[in-house]
N, C-alpha and C positions, 0 to 999 in steps of 0.2 A: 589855472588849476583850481581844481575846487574842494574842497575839503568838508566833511563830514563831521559834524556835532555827535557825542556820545550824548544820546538821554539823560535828561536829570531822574537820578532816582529820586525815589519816592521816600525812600525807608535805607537810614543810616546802618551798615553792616554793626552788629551786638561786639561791643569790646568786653571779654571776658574779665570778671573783678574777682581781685582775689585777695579779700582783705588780711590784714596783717593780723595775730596774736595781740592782745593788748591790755593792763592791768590798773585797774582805778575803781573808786569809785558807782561811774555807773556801768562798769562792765559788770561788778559786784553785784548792783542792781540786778540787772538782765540776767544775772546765773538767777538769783532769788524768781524772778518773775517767770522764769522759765520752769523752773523747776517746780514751783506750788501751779502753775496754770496745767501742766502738761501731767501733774501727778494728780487735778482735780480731775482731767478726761481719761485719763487711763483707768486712776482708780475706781470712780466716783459709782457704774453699774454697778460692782463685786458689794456693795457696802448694803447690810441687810438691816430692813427694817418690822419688828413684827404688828401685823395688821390683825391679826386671826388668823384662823384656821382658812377661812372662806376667800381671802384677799391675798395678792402675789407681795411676799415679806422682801422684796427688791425697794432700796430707798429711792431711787430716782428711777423711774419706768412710764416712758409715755406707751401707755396700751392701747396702739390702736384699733385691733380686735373687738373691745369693749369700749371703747371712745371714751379714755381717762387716762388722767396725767395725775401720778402719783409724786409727790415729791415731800418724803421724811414723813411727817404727821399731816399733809395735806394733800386732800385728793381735790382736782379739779373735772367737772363732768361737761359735757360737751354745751350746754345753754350756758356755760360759764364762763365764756371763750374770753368774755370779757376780762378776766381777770389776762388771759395771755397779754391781750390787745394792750392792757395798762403796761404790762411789763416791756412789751415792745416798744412804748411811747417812753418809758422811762430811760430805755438805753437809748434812742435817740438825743434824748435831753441831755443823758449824761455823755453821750460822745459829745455835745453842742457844747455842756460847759467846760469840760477840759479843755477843748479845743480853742475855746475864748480864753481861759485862761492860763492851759500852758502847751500851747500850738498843737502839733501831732504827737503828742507824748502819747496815745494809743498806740498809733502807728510805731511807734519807737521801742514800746517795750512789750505790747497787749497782745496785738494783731496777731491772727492764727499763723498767717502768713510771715510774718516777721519771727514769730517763735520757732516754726518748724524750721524756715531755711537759715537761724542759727543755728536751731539744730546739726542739721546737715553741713553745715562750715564749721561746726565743731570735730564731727565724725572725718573732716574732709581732711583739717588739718592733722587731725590723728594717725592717719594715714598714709598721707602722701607730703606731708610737713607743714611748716609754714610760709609764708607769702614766696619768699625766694625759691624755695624749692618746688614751691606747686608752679611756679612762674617756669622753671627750665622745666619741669615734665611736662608742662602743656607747649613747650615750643620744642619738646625733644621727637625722635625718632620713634617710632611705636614698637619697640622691642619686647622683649617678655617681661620684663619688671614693669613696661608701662603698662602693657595688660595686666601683671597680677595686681598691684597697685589700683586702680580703674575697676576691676571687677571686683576684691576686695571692698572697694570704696560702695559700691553699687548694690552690694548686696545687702551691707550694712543698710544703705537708703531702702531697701526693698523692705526689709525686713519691721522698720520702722513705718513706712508706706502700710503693708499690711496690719500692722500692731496696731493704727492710727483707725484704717478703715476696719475693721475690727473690731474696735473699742465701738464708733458711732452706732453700730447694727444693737448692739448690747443693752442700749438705752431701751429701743424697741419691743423686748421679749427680755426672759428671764436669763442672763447672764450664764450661769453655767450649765442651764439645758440648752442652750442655741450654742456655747462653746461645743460642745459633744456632738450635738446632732450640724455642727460645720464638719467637722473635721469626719465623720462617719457617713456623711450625703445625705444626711436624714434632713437637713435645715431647706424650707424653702427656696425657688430659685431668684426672688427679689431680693432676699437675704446676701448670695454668691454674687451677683449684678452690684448690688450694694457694695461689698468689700470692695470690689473689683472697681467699680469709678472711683471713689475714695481714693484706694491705693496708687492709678493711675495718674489720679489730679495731685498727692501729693508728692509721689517720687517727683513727674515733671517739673509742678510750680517750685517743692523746694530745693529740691536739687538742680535741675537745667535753666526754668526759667526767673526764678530768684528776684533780682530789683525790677526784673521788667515785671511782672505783674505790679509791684505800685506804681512802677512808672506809664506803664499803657495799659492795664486793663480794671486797674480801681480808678473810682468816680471820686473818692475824698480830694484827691491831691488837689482836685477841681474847683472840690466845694468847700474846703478849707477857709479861702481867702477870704469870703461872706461871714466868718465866723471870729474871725482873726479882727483885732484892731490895735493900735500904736502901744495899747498897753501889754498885749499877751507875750507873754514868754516864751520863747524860742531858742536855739541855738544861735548864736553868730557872732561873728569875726571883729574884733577891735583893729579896723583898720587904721584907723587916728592913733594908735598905740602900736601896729607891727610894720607899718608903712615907713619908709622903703625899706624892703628887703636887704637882707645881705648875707653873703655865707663865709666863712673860712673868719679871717682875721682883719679885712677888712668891712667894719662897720664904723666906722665916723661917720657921724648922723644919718646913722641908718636907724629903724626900727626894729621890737623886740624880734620879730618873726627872723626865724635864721634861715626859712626856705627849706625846712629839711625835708617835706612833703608827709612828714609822720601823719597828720590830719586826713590826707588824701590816703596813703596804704592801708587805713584802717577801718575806713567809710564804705559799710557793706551796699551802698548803690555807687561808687566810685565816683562819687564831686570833690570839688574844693569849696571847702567851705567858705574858701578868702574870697572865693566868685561874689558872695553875697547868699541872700535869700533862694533859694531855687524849689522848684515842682518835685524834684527827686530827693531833695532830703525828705527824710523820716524824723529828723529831731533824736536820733538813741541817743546820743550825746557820747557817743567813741572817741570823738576827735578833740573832744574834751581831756579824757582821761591823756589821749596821746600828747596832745599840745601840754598839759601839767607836766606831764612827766619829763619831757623835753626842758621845760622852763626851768624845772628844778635841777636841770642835767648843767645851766650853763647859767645859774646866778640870777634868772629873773623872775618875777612874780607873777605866779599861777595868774590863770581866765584870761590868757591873749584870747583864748574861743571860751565861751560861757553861757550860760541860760541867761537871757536879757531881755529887754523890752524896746522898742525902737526910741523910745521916752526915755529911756535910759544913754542911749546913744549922742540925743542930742544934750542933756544934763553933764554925761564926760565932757565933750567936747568942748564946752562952758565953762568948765570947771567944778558944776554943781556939785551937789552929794548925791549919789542915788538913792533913788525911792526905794521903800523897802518891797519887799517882794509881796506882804500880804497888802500894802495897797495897790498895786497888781491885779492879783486875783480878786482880793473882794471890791467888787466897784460893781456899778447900775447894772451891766447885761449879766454879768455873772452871778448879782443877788437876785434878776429875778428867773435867770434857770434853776437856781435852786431851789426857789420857792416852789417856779410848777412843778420839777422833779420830786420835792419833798410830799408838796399835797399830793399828787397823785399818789405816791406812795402809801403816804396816811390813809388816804381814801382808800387804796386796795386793803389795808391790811385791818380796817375797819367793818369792810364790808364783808373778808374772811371768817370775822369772828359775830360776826351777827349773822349770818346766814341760818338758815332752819333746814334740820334733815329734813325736809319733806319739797318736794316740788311737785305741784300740779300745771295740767292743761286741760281746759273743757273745750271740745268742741263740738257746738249744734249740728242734729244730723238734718238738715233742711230738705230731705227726697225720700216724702214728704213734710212739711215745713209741721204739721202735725196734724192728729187724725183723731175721729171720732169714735168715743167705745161706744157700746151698745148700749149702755148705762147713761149717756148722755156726757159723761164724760170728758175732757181733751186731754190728750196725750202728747207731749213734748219728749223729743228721743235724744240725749248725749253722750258722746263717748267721752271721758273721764280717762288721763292719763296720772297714773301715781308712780311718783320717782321716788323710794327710800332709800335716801343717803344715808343711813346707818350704817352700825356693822351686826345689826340685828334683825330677825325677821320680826315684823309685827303686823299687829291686825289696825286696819283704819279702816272710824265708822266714817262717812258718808251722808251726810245730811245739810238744811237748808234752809234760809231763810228769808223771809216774805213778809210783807205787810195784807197778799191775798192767800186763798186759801190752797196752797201748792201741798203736793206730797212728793216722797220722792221713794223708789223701791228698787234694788239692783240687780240685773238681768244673770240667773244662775247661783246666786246667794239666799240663803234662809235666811238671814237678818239685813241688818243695816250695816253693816263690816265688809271689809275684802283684807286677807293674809296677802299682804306683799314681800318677798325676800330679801333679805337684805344686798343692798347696792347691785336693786337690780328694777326695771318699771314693770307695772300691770298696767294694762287696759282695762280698763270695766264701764261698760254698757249699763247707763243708769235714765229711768224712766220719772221726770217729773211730772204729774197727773193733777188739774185742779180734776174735783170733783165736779155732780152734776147741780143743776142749783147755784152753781157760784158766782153767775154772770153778773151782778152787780158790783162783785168785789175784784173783777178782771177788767184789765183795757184791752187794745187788741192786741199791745207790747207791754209786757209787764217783766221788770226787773227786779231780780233775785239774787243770792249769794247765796252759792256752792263752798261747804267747808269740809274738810277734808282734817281728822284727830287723828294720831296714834295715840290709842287706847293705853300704852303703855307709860309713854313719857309725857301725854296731855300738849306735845307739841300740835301746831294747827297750821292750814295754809288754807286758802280764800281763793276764788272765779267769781268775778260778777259775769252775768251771762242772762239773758232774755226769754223769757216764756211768749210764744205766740198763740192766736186762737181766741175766740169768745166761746166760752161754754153758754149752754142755753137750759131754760128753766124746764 
């Protein structure tokens, strides 16, 4: 008789977690972290700032439109990308050094991810109860209390889903003309597209798919270990202190841990911490607050689970004293993240304030590279880009200078000036000419400096740039 193997799956069926209610310390934390991150995105469009008359009085507004990133008293214009670029290298750094120095505490209290689908396990328990009771309606009958319950729950997610995507579009356009012109059809359709992925991605992720996105669809859990070493602080279990187990009444040399599972009910990715180290903790430190409160329930001293170091580990076990926690963090990898986090930072925020509202571009018009007047003259042809980063219109003159004998005069202008607008560019069409006669004091490449004044504040910005041609006698 022959018998038939069942396929190895691939992919472990999803055990639904339903963490428990819990009160400590750093559940305290995470209301705090929760509440100031999620009142900085919700609020943070509506909050107005005045620029003038001529500039959108929104404090944080990326304008794509006009390719500018407004933020309080700083504007950034698109050649300044660089400034982003530092900011994107500094939050690298700064997730690199928490993470050397106190494991996934990102992941634990920061993460967008980690905050909403609190969220949503807060709204969840509101709802439909706590661990035990969400426990018998997810294995009950689907009667009408389990639908009104469920759709109650879902709307509340929806509504917060929309709130969420809603808020991001905000940043993009002025807050409460794009609120009006949503709700009336007047707003663009990448606008409606926009709410609508948002809203889609975060009902699912915080509501349905919850610890599986840290567990299989973020990169960190991965790249964590690279960052990590014997001395970062973490979560974890004092086995040499709760080993062996025991429950009820008998414990003769048993260890602290009484097995009550509090740790694991209340661990929003559903591990046991007692496992060890694992990919699917986040570090929030819940099983912290649960395990204290337990210890205190039955006579023994708090941190059977505690923020520690693996250095720490082997020092109990010893007998040692523990190290203190800030030789932990301040040690070699950790001083020197902070250094290049710091310098960069200095650097950006020096380069902020020396910058000059004026920015130019010269470019050579080389078709033809340049041309002979009828005066014997050579004519050299540039197009001249003026950026005024003010909040003022002003007039900039336009002139040059040389060791040979160059002129320079601008195409459509009576003078030497051009009126630019404030925080907005001109173009202008500018003619440098040596005379005729000049061929002794010309090579066939001759180098020059293009300055660019406002007339008003004597600020100044520079183009080196090349005259070609020989004039002739």
């Amino acid at each position: 008789m022959s018998t038939t193997e069942e396929p190895q799956k691939l992919y472990a069926a999803r055990e639904p977690v339903f963490p428990k209610r819990v009160y400590g310390y750093f559940r305290n934390l995470k209301w705090a972290v929760l509440i100031i991150t999620l009142g900085i995105y919700y609020i943070t469009p509506w909050i107005r700032w005045d620029r003038g008359p001529a500039l959108p009085d929104q404090a944080v507004l990326l304008d794509l439109a006009n390719r500018r990133f407004f933020f309080f008293w700083i504007e950034i214009w698109p050649h300044e990308f660089y400034f982003v670029a530092g900011l994107l290298i500094m939050a690298g750094l700064g997730l690199f050094l928490f993470t050397s120095a106190l494991g996934r505490v990102w992941c634990g209290y920061s993460c967008p991810q980690t905050v909403w689908t609190d969220l949503f396990f807060t709204v969840e328990r509101w709802i439909e109860g706590d661990r035990n009771a969400r426990l018998r309606l997810w294995n009950g009958k689907w009667d009408f209390r389990k639908w009104r319950l469920r759709l109650s729950k879902w709307t509340v997610w929806l509504v917060i889903s929309v709130a969420t995507g809603g808020a991001w579009v905000f940043y993009f356009a002025d807050a409460p003309t794009l609120l009006v012109d949503l709700f009336t059809g007047q707003a663009a359709f990448v606008a409606y597209a926009t709410v609508a992925l948002l809203t889609a991605t975060t009902f699912v992720f915080g509501g349905f798919m919850r610890e599986q996105v840290c567990i299989y669809m973020c990169p960190w859990p991965r790249i964590q270990a690279a960052m990590m070493d014997e001395h970062s602080i973490t979560v974890a279990y004092r086995d040499w202190r709760g080993e062996p187990r025991a429950k009820g009444k008998e414990r003769d040399g048993a260890g602290d841990c009484i097995d009550c599972n509090a740790c694991v009910n209340v661990c929003p990715t559903g591990i046991d911490i007692r496992d060890g180290q694992q990919l699917e903790c986040i570090t929030c430190a819940l099983c912290i607050d649960a395990c204290d409160d337990i210890m205190a329930k039955v006579g023994k001293p708090r941190g059977l689970i505690d923020y520690m170091a693996l250095t720490d580990e082997a020092n109990e076990r010893a007998g040692k004293p523990k190290v203190s926690v800030w030789k932990h963090i301040f040690r070699l990898r950790t001083i020197i993240y902070t250094a290049l986090w710091s310098g960069i930072g200095i650097g950006l925020v020096f380069l902020l304030f020396v910058r000059a509202d004026i920015d130019m571009t010269v470019a050579p018009v080389r078709n033809p590279q340049f041309v002979t007047l009828s005066d014997g003259s050579i004519r050299n042809t540039y197009d001249v880009r003026i950026r005024n980063m003010s909040h003022d219109d002003s007039d900039f003159a336009i002139s040059l200078v040389s060791d040979a004998p160059l002129e320079v005069t601008l195409e459509g202008q009576p003078g030497q000036s051009v009126n630019v607008a404030l925080n907005s560019t001109h173009l202008q069409r500018v003619y440098v000419t040596a005379p005729a006669g000049s061929a002794p004091a010309l090579a066939e490449r001759t180098d020059f400096r293009l300055w660019v004044e406002d007339e008003a504040t004597t600020h100044r910005a520079f183009r080196d740039t090349t005259f070609f041609g020989r004039a002739t006698q």
